[in-house]
C-alpha positions in Angstrom: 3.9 5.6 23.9 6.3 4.8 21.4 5.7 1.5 19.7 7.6 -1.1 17.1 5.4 -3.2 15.0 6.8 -6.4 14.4 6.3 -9.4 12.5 6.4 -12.7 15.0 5.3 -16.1 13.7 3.6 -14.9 11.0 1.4 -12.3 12.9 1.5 -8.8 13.4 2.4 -7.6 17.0 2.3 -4.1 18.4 5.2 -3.8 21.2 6.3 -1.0 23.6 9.0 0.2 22.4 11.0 1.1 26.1 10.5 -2.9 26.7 12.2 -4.3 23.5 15.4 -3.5 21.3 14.8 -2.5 18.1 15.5 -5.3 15.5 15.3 -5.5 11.6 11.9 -4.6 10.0 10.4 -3.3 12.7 8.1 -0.6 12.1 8.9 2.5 14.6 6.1 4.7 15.6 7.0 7.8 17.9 4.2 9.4 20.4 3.4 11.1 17.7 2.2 8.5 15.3 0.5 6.5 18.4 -1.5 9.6 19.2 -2.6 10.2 15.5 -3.2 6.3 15.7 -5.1 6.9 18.6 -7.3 9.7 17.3 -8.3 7.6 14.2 -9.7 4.6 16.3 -11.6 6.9 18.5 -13.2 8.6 15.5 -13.7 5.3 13.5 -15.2 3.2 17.1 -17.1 6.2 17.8 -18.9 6.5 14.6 -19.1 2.2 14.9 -21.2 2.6 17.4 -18.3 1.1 20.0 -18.1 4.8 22.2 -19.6 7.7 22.4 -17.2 9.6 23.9 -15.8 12.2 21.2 -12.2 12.0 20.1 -10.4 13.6 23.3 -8.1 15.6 20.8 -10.5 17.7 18.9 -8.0 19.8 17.2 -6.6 16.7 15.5 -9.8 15.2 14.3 -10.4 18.6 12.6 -7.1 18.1 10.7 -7.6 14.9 9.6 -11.1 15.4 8.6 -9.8 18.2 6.2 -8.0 15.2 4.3 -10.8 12.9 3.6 -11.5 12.7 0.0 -14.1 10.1 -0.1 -17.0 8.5 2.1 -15.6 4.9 3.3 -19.1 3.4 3.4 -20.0 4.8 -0.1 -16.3 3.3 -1.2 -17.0 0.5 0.1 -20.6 0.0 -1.2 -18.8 0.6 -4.8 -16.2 -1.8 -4.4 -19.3 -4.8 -2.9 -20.8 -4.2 -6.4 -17.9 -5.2 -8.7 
């Protein structure tokens, strides 16, 4: 589902993007960017703990696994100790 981000009142809102016109500074995602979104929560709830369902797109995960660089609970170990 397509989807506009949107600033309302001072908080961040995630709308459907069929139900609302687009207006200035909204953030557009296509299907494509929900999916990847999408992906990326399953991978990060499942290793929380939260599911343990794997990702349903495997082929994806596989991509963006071969663009991790760095452990986020090392980095964020490092970055408790300064």
């Amino acid at each position: 589902m397509s989807i506009r981000l949107r600033v309302v009142q001072g908080a961040t809102v995630a709308l459907c993007a069929a139900e609302t016109d687009a207006e200035p500074g909204d953030v557009y995602l296509d299907d494509s960017a929900h999916h990847a979104l999408s992906t990326k929560f399953g991978l990060d709830w499942q290793e929380m703990g939260f599911i343990t369902d794997p990702p349903i797109d495997k082929e994806l995960a596989r991509l963006m696994e071969t663009q991790k660089v760095r452990d986020a609970k090392e980095a964020l170990a490092r970055w408790l100790e300064t």
